[in-house]
N, C-alpha and C positions, 0 to 999 in steps of 0.2 A: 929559774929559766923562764924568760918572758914565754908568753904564751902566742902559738903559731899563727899569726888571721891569715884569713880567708880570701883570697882575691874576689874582687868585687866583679859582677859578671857584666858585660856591656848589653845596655838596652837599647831595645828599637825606636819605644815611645816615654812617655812621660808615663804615661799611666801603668806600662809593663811594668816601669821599676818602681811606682807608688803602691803594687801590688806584691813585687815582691818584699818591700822594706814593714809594708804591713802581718808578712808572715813571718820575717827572719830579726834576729838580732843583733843591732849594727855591731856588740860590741864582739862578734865574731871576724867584723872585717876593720875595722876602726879603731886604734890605738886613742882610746879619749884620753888618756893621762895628761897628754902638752896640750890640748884643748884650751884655748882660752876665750872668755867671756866678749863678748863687742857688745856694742849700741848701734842703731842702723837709725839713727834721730829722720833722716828724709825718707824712710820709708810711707809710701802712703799705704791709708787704710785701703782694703780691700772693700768695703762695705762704703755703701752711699746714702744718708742721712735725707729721710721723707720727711713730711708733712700730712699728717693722712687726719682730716675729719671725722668722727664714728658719733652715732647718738649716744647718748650720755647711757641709755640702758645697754647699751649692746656694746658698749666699753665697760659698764659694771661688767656683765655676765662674761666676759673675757677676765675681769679682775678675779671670780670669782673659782672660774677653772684655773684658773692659774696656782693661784693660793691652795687647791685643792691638790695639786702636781706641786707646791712648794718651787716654781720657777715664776722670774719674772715675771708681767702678763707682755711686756712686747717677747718675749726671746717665745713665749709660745704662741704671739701672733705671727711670727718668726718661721716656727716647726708648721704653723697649718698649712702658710702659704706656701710651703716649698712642697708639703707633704700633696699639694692642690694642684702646683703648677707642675711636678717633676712626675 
């Protein structure tokens, strides 16, 4: 016997339902079985590609935290400035 889902509850905002999808499991509401795979080739990046200058020491000492955290040194120049700006 297939199994019952769940009706999906209607949201107000975007963020209401990014909040509840984060605590629930779609495959209570969502038959994924006939799910199938796409490509979205035009989609554009969300992210916008800089040119940033640093002295050569204070881009070592970035290399150096980095490797220390086992991450990229941009994706944790990445983490500081969001953790700076937000």
């Amino acid at each position: 016997m297939p199994k019952q889902l769940k009706k999906i509850p209607k949201f107000k905002t975007e963020a209401q339902e990014r909040r509840f999808w984060e605590t629930h499991d779609s495959t209570d509401y969502v038959n994924w079985s006939g799910a199938e795979r796409v490509r979205l080739p035009n989609l554009k990046p969300s992210t916008q590609t800089i040119s940033l200058r640093l002295p050569t020491p204070l881009l070592e000492r970035i290399k150096i935290e980095a490797n220390k955290r086992d991450v990229p040194y941009q994706s944790l120049i990445k983490i500081w400035l969001k953790e700076k700006v937000l």
